[in-house]
C-alpha positions in Angstrom: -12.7 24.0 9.5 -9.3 22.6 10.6 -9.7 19.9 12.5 -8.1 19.3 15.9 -5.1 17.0 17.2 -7.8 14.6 18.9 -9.8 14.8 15.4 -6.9 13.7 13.3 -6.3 11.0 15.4 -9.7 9.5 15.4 -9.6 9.6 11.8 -6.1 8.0 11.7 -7.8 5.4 13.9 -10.9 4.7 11.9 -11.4 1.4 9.9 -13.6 0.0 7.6 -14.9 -3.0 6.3 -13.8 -2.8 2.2 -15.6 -4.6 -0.4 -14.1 -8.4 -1.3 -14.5 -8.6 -5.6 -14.3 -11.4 -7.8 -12.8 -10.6 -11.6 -11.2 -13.1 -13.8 -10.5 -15.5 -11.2 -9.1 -13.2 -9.1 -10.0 -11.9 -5.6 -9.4 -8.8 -4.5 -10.3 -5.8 -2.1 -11.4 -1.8 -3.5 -11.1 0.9 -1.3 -14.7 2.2 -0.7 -13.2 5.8 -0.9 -11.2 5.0 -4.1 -14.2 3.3 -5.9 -15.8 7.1 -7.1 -13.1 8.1 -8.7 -14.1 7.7 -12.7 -10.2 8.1 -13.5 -8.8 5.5 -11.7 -8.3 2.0 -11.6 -7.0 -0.3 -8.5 -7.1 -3.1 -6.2 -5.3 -4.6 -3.1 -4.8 -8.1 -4.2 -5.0 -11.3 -1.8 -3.3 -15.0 -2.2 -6.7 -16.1 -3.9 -6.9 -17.1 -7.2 -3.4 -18.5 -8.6 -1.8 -21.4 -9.1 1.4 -20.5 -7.6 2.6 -23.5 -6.2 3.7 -24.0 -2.0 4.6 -21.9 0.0 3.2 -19.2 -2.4 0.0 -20.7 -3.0 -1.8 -19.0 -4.8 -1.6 -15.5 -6.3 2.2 -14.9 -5.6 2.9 -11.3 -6.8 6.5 -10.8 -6.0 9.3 -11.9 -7.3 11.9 -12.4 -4.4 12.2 -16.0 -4.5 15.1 -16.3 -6.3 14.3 -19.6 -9.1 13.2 -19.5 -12.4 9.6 -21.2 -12.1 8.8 -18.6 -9.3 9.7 -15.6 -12.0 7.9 -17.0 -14.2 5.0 -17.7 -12.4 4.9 -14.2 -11.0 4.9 -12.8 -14.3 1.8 -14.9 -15.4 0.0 -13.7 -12.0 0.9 -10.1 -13.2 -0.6 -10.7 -16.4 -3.5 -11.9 -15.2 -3.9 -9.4 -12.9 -3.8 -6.8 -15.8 -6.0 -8.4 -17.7 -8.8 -8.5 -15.3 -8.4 -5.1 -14.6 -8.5 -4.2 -18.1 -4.4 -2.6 -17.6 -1.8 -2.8 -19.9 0.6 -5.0 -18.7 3.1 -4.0 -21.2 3.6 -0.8 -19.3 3.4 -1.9 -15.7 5.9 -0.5 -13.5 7.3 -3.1 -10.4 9.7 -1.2 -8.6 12.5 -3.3 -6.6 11.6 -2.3 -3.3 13.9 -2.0 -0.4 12.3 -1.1 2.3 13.4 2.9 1.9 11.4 6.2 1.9 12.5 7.0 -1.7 9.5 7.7 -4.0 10.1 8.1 -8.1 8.6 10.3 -10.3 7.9 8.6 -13.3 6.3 9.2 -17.1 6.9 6.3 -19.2 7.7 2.4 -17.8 11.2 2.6 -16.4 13.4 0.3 -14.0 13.5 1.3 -10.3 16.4 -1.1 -8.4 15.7 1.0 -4.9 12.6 2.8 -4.9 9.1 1.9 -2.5 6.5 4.3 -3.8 5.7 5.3 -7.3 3.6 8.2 -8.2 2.8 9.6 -12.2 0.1 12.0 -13.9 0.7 9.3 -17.1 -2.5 8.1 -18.2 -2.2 4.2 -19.1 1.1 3.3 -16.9 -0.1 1.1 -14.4 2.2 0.8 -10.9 2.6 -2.5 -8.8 4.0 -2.9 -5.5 4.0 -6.0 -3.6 3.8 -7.0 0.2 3.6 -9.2 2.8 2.1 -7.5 6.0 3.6 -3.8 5.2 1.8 -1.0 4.1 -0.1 -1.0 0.6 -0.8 2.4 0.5 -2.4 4.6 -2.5 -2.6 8.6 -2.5 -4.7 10.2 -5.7 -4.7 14.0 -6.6 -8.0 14.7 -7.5 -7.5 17.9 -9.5 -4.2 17.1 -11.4 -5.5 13.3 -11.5 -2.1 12.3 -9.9 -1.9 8.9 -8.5 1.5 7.3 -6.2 1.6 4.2 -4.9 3.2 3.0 -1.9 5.1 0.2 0.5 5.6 1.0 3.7 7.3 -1.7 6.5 8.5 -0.4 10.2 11.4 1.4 8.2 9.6 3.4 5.8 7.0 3.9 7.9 9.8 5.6 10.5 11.1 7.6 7.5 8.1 9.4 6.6 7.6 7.7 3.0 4.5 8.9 2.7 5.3 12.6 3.9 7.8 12.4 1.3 5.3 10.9 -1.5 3.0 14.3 -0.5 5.8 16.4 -1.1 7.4 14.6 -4.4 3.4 15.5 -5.4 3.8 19.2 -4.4 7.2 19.4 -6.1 6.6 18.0 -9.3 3.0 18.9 -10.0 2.2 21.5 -7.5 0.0 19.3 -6.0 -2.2 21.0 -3.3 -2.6 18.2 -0.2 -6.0 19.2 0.9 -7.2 17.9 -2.7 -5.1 14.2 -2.2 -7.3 11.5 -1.0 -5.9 8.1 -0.1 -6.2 4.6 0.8 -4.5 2.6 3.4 -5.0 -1.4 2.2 -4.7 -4.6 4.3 -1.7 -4.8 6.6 -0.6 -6.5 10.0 -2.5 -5.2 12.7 -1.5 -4.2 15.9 -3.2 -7.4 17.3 -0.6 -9.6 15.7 3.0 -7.1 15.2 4.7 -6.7 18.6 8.1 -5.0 18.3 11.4 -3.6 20.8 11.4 -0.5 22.2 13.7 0.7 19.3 11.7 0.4 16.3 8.8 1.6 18.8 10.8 5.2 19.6 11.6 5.2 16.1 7.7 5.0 14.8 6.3 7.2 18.0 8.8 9.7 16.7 7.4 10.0 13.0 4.1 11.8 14.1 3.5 14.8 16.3 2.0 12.9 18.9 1.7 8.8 18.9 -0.4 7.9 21.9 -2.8 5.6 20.8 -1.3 5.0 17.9 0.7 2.0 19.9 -0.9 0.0 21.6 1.7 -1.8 25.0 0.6 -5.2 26.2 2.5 -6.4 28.7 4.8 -3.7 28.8 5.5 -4.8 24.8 4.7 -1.9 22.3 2.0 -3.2 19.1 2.0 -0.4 16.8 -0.5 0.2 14.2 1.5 0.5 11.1 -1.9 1.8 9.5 -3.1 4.1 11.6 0.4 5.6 12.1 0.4 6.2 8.5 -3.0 7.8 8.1 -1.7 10.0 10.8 1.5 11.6 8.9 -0.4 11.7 5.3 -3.6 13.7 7.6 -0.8 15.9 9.2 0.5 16.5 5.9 -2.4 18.1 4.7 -4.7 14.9 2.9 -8.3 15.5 3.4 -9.6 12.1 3.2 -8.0 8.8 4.4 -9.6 5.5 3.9 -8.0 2.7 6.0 -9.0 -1.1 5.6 -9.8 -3.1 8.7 -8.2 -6.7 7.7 -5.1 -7.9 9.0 -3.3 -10.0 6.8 -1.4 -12.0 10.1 -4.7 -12.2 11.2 -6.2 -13.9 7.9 -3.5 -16.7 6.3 -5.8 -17.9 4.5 -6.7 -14.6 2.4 -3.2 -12.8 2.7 -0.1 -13.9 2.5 1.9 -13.0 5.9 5.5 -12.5 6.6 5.0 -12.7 10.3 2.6 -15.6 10.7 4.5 -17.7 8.1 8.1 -16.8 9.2 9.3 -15.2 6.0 8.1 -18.3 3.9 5.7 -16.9 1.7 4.6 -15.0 -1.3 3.2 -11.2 -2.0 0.1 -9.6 -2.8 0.2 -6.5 -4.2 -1.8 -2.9 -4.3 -2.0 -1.7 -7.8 -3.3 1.5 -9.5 -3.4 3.3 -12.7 -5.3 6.2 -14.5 -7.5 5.4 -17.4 -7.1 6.3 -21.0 -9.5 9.5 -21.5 -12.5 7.8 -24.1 
C-alpha cells in the first residue's frame, strides 16, 4: 500500500534508541534495522576508546588536522577500528569529503579528493566517512547486496546527496528503491542546530513538503538534518529508514561535536562493508 504524505512524514520523524557495543576497546552504535542483515558489516563510531590526544580525545577518525602525529594517529584509530570489526583495512576507502552531493561508484580501493558518499557491490572493500554533527548515513540494496555510504552537512543535505546516492544505485546496478533500506546514525539535533533563514529556505526546499521537519523557536528556524533526510530517501522510493535518536551536540562526552566545541575537535565515523561469501 503506498503510503500517504502525513505517513512519510511520521516515519521521517521517528527515532530510536540504537544499541551502544563494546569490541576491541572500542565503542560504538549498530543500527537496530542494519543488524539482520547477514551480508553486512557496520558501525557509527563515538570519541570513546582512543588515545588521541586533546582536543581529539579519544577516537579521532579524521584526518583534517593538518600535523603529522594527528595523521598518524588517525591511521592507528582506523586500524583499530578494522580490526575489531574483523575489515580489511588494507582496502578501506576514506574519501576526502567536501561537503558536496557527489557520490562515487567504486570496485576496488581508489582515491576520492571531492566525493561525500561512497556506494559498491565489492565484497571485502570497506568505506569510511567521518563527521562531526553531519549526517552519517548508510543505504543497503537488499537484492543486489549494494551498500553506499554517506556524509551529509546543511549543504549536502540541501543538494539531495542522498537522492542522488538512490539514483547512482539505480544507474549503475539497476537498483529497485523499494528494496533499499537505510540507516540514519547520530547527528546534531534540532534541539541544539539553529540556522538563518537562508540555509533554512534552502533545506525546506529539498523535500516536497518540510513542515515539521523545522522546528522555529523564537522566530529562529532548528532543522532536523535527520529527519529531513529520511524524508528525501522515503520520497525517493526506500522502504525502510532507521533513524538514531542521539545528538552528538547534545552528548560531548560520547560524540565529538563541531557546534558545541567550536570547530575544535575530532571525527567519528559511520563505516560499512559487505562480507566475504564463506
Amino acid at each position: 500500500m503506498r503510503l500517504t504524505a502525513t505517513d512519510l512524514k511520521q516515519k521521517a520523524l521517528t527515532k530510536g534508541n540504537w544499541t551502544l557495543n563494546e569490541k576491541g576497546g572500542i565503542t560504538f552504535f549498530t543500527s537496530p534495522l542494519l543488524s539482520q542483515i547477514d551480508s553486512l558489516t557496520h558501525a557509527f563510531t563515538t570519541r570513546v576508546g582512543g588515545t588521541s590526544p586533546e582536543p581529539l580525545e579519544w577516537f579521532n577518525l579524521g584526518r583534517h588536522w593538518n600535523t603529522e602525529e594527528s595523521r598518524l594517529d588517525a591511521s592507528a584509530n582506523r586500524i583499530r577500528l578494522c580490526e575489531a570489526l574483523s575489515l580489511n583495512f588494507s582496502r578501506l576507502v576514506v574519501p576526502g569529503q567536501v561537503h558536496s552531493a557527489h557520490t562515487a561508484w567504486i570496485s576496488k580501493p581508489t582515491h576520492l579528493p571531492d566525493v561525500d558518499g561512497v556506494a559498491t557491490v565489492e565484497r571485502d572493500l570497506p568505506i569510511l566517512l567521518h563527521y562531526a554533527d553531519c549526517v552519517p548515513i548508510i543505504i543497503f540494496e537488499q537484492h543486489l547486496q549494494a551498500v553506499c555510504v554517506v556524509h551529509a552537512g546543511w549543504r549536502g543535505t540541501a543538494a539531495g546527496i542522498v537522492r542522488g546516492a538512490v539514483r547512482l544505485l539505480q544507474q549503475e546496478i539497476s537498483a529497485k528503491p523499494e528494496l533499499m533500506v537505510a540507516a540514519i546514525g547520530p547527528a546534531i539535533g534540532d534541539c541544539c542546530y539553529q540556522v538563518g533563514d537562508d540555509v533554512s529556505r534552502q533545506l525546506g526546499a529539498s523535500v516536497n513538503d518540510s513542515e515539521g521537519l523545522i522546528r522555529f523557536e523564537n522566530e529562529i528556524p532548528h532543522p532536523d538534518l535527520q529527519a529531513i533526510n529520511a524524508m528525501q530517501l522515503l520520497e525517493a522510493g526506500v522502504s525502510e529508514i532507521d533513524v538514531s535518536s542521539h545528538c552528538t551536540a547534545c552528548h560531548p562526552d560520547l560524540f565529538y561535536s563541531h557546534r558545541h566545541s567550536a570547530g575544535q575537535t575530532g571525527r567519528q565515523g559511520a563505516i560499512a562493508g559487505l562480507k566475504l561469501n564463506k
